[in-house]
C-alpha distance (Angstrom), angle and dihedral (degrees) to the residues before:
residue distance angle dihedral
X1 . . .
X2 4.06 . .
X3 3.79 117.6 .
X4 3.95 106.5 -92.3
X5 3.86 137.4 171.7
X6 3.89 137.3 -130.6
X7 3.33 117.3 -152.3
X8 4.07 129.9 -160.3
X9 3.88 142.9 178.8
X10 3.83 100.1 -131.7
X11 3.42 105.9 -162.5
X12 4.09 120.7 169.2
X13 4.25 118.1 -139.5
X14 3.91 91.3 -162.4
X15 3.10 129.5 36.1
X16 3.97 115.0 -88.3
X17 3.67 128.3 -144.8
X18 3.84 106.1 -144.0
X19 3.31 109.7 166.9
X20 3.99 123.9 -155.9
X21 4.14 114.6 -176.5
X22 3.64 103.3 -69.0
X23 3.85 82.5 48.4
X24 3.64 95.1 -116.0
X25 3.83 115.1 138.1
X26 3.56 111.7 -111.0
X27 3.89 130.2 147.9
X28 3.90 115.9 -84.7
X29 3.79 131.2 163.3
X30 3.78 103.5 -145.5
X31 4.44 84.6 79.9
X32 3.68 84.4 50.1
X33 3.51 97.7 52.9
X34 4.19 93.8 43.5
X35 3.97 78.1 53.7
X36 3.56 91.6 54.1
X37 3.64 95.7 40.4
X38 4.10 83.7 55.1
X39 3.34 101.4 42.6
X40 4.37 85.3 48.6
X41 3.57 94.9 60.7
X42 4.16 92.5 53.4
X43 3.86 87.6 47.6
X44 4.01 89.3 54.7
X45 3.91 101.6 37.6
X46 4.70 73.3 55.6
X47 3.73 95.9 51.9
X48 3.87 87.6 42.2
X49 3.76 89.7 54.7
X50 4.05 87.2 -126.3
X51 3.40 106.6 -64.5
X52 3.74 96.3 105.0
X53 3.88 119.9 177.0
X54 3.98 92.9 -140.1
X55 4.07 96.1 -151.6
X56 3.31 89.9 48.7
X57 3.81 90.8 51.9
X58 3.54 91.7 50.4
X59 3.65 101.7 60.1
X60 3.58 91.9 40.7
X61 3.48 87.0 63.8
X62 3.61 88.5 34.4
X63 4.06 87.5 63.2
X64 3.27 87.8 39.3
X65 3.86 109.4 54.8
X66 3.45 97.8 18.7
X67 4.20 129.2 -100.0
X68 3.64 128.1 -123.5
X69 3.57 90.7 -144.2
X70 3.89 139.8 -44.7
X71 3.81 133.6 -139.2
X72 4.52 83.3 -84.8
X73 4.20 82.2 56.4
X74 4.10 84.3 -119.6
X75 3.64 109.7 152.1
X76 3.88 123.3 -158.4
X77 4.08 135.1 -153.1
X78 3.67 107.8 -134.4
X79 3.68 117.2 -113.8
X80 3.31 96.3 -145.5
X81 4.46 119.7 71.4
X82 3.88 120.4 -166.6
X83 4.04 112.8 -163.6
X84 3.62 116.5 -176.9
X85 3.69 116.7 -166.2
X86 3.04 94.2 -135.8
X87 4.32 144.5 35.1
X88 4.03 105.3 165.3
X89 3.87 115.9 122.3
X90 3.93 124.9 -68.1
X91 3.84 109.2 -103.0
X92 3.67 103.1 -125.1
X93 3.76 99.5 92.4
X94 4.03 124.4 -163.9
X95 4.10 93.0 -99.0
X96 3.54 90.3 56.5
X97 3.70 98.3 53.5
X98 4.25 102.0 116.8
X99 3.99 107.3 -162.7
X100 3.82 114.7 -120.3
X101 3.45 127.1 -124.5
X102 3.96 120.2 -64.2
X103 3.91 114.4 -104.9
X104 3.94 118.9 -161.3
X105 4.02 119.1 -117.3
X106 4.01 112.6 178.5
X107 3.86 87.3 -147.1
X108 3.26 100.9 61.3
X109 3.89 114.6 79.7
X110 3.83 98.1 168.8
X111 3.86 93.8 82.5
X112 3.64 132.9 -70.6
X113 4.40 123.0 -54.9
X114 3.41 117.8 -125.7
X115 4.09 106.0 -130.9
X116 3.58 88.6 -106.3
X117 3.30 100.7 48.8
X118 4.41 95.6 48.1
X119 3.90 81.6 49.1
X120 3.54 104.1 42.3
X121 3.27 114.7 28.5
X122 3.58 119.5 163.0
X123 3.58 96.0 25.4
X124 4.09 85.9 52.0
X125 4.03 100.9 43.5
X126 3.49 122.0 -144.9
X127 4.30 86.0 -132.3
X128 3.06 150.6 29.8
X129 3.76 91.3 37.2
X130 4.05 133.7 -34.9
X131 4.04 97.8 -75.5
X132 4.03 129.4 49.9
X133 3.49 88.1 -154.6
X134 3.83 141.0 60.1
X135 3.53 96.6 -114.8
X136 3.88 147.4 -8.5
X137 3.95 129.2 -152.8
X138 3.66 107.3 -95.0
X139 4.09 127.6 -112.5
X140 3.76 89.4 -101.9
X141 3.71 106.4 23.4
X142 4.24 107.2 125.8
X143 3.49 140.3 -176.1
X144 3.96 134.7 -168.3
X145 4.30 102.8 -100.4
X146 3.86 107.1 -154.0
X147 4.09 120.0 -169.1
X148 3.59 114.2 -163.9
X149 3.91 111.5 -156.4
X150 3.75 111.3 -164.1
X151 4.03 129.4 -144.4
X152 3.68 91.4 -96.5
X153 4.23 90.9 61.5
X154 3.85 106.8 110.5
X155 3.97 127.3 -140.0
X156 4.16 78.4 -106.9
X157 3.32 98.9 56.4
X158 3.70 100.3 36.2
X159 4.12 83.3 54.5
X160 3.93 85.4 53.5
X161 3.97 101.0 45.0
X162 4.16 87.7 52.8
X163 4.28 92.1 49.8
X164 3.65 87.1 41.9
X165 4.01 89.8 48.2
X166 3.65 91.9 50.1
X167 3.65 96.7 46.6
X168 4.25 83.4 55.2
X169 4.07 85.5 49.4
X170 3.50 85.3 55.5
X171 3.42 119.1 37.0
X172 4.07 101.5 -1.2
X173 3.99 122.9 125.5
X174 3.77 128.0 -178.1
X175 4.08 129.9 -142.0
X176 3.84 139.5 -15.2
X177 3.36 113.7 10.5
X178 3.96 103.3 5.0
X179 3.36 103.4 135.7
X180 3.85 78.1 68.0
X181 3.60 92.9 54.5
X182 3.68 102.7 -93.3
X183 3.55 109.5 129.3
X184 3.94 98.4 36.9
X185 3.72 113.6 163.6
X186 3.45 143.0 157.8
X187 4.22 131.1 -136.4
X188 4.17 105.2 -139.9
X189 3.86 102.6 -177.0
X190 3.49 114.0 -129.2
X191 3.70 138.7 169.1
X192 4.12 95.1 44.9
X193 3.42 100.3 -39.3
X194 3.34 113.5 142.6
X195 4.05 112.5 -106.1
X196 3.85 123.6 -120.1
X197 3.62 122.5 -74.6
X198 3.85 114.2 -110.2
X199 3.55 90.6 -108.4
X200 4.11 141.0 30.2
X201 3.92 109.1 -114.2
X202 3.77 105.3 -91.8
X203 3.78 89.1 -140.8
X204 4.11 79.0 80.6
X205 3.65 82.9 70.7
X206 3.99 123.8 94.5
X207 3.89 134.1 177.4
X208 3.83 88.7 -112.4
X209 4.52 91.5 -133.0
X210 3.96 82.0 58.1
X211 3.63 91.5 50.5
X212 4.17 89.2 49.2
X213 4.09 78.1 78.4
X214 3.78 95.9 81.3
X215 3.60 124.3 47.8
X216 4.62 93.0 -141.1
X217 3.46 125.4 80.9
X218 4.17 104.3 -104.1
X219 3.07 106.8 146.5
X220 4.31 155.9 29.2
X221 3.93 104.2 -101.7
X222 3.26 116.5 -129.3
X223 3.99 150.0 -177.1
X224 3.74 153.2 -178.4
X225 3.98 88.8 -55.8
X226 3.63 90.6 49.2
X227 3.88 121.2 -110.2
X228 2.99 136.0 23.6
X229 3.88 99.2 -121.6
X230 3.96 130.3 103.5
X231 4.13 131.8 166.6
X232 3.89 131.6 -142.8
X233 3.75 86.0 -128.1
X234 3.79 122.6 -110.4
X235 3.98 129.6 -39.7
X236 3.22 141.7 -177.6
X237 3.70 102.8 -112.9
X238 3.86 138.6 3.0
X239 3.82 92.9 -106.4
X240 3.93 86.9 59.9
X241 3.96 90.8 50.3
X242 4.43 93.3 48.2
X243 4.02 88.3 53.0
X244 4.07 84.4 49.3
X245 3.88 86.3 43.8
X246 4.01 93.0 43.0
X247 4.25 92.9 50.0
X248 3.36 89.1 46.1
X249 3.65 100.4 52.3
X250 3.73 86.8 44.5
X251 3.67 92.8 59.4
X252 3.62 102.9 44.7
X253 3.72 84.8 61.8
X254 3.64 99.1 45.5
X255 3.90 104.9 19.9
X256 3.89 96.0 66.3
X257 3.44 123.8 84.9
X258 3.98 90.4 -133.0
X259 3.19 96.1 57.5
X260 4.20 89.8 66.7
X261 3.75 102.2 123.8
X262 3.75 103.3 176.7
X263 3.57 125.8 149.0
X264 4.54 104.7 -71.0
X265 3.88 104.2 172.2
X266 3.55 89.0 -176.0
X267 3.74 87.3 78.9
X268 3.67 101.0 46.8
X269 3.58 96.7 -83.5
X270 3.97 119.8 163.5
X271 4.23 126.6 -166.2
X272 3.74 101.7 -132.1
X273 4.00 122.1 -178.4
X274 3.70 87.1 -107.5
X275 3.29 100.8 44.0
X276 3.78 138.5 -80.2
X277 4.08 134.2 -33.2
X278 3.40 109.9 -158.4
X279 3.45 128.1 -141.1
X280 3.64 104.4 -141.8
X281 3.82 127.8 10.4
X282 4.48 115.6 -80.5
X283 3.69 110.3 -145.7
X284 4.25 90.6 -101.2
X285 4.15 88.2 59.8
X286 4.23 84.3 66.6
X287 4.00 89.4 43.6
X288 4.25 84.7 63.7
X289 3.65 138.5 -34.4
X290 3.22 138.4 -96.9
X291 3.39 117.6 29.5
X292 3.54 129.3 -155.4
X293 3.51 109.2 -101.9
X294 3.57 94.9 -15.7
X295 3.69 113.1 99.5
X296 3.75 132.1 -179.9
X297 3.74 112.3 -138.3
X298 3.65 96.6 -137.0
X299 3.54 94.2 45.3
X300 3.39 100.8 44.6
X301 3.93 107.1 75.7
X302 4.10 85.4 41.1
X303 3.95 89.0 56.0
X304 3.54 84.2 -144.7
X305 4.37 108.9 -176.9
X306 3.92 119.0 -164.1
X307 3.54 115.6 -174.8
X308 3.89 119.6 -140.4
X309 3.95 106.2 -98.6
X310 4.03 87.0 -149.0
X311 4.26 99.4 99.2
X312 4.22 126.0 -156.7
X313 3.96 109.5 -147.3
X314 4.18 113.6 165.8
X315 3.79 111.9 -147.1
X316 4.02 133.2 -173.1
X317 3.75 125.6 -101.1
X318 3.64 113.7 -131.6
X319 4.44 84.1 -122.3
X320 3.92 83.4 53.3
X321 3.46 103.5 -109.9
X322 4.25 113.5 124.4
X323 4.07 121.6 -109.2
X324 4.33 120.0 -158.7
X325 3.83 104.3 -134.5
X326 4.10 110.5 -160.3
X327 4.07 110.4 -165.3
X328 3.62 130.0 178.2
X329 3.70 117.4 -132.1
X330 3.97 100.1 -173.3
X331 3.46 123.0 -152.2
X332 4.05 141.2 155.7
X333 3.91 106.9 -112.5
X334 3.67 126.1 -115.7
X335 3.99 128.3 -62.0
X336 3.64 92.6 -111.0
X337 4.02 93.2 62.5
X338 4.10 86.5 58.7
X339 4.04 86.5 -131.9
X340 3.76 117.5 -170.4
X341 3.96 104.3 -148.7
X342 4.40 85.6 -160.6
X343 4.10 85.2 52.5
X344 3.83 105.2 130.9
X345 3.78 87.5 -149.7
X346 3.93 94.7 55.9
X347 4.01 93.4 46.3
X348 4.24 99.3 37.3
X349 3.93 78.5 51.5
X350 3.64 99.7 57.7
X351 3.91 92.4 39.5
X352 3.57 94.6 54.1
X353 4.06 92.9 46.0
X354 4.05 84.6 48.5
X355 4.05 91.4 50.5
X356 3.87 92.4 41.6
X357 4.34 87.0 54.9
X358 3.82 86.8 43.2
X359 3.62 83.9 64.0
X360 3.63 109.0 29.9
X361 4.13 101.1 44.9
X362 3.81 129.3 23.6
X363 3.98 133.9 -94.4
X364 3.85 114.9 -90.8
X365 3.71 137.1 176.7
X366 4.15 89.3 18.6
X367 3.36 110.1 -47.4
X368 3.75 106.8 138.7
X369 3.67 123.0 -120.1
X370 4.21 118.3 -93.0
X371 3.69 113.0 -105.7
């Protein structure tokens, strides 16, 4: 195939914490490209229906995006080139930074979060003022995305980059905190390039037990309603959809009955001054990992981290208000936890979190209203 170019508006919906080295936010295309490299694999576990041969996925991607070097020493130029058009430093600067609106935790008995802060911590500091940084891109800011596709692209992979591309328009965030919504976006071709299909290939979709078999995100869950995908509903603003986002989260760990992790001696709990180490995991350990003052012993010394596999992403409304999108990406955790993918705990966990969303937020992208 001849060289070509894509081109897209990326424009962020919440603020996004890209961080250059000063840690200031500023616009860079090496998060863009570890995006797209994410976002590739999902589209090629879909066209291979699933059953992905994982070495051979890797130097596809390998030929693809270019290697530093394998176990041969080969090196490889990526065929694929991302140009922004611009890099200076996001607009929103620290002093600017207004605090949203408190959200109430009943574990937290050293005051009250702010929604930012309970869903961005680090990025958003708890002192000396709301950001760590000098400055974060703006909800707003843009800048022209260009992909260069070289001679050596195949029909294949050219098919792959434009499903992985729409699943970042649709679901992608970028920097600190995204998996919490920061860093929403969304990809509007421009300049020729073809626009989005009307809808995402369903081949993204899988029954989200099945996709307890590999321990990556690859794919959409999904169940007897369809997927796994709902929306708070339009608002007015991004600020009003992260305080949705932040209660949410907060309940989902506190709300459900599993997720009770008081003090059960039977099963090798101990009282520490700092809280409690558990002797064996509680159904809210395998929603994410740590928690705050509620260790498991086994864990513990291995400071093992497992990141919650249910994703924020904030999207526009066609009348221009801002909608919160929550989407479960299921996957088996790592090795080193000892997971059982047939533990009761692990599945009754996940279908209770997907009922209590079917009840609390909206179907999106699908899935069919609860009866």
């Amino acid at each position: 195939m001849k060289p070509r170019e894509l081109h897209y508006t990326l424009r962020f919906i919440a603020p996004a914490f890209l961080g250059d080295a000063d840690q200031n936010g500023r616009w860079r295309t090496p998060p863009i490209k570890a995006q797209l490299r994410q976002w590739w694999r999902v589209a090629y576990s879909a066209q291979h229906e699933h059953r992905t041969n994982v070495a051979a996925m890797r130097a596809d991607e390998a030929r693809l995006f270019g290697a530093a070097g394998d176990d041969n020493g080969s090196t490889g130029r990526s065929l694929v080139r991302l140009r922004l058009d611009r890099w200076d430093v996001g607009t929103l600067a620290k002093k600017d930074w207004k605090r949203l609106a408190p959200v109430a935790h009943p574990e937290v008995d050293r005051g009250i979060p702010t929604a930012d802060l309970y869903l961005g911590y680090g990025p958003v500091a708890l002192n000396n003022g709301p950001l760590k940084a000098n400055a974060a891109v703006q909800a707003g800011e843009s800048a022209t995305l260009t992909i260069g596709l070289t001679s050596n692209v195949t029909d294949a992979d050219d098919s792959r980059l434009r499903l992985a591309l729409h699943l970042m328009h649709q679901y992608g965030t970028l920097g600190g905190r995204s998996r919490n919504g920061w860093g929403s976006y969304v990809l509007e071709p421009v300049n020729g390039t073809p626009p989005w299909p009307a809808d995402l290939d369903p081949r993204g979709l899988r029954r989200w037990t099945d996709a307890l078999a590999l321990d990556w995100a690859h794919a959409t869950g999904s169940d007897d309603k369809g997927s796994l995908v709902w929306t708070t509903g339009p608002k007015p603003d991004w600020r009003e959809v992260i305080v949705s986002l932040a209660k949410l989260k907060i309940a989902l760990r506190t709300e459900l009955p599993q997720c009770n992790l008081g003090l059960d001696a039977a099963r090798g709990d101990r009282q520490l001054r700092d809280g409690i180490e558990h002797g064996t995991p509680r159904p809210r350990h395998w929603l994410a990992y740590p928690v705050t003052r509620h260790d498991v012993m086994a864990w513990k010394s291995l400071e093992l981290r497992l990141p919650n596999t249910l994703r924020f992403k904030l999207r526009p409304t066609a009348d221009g208000q801002v909608e919160g999108i929550v989407f479960h990406m299921p996957a088996l955790p790592p090795p080193a936890f000892a997971p059982d993918r047939h533990r009761s705990d692990i599945e009754r966990l996940w279908t209770d979190v997907h009922a209590h969303l079917d009840r609390r937020l909206r179907p999106a992208d699908g899935r069919k209203a609860a009866r």
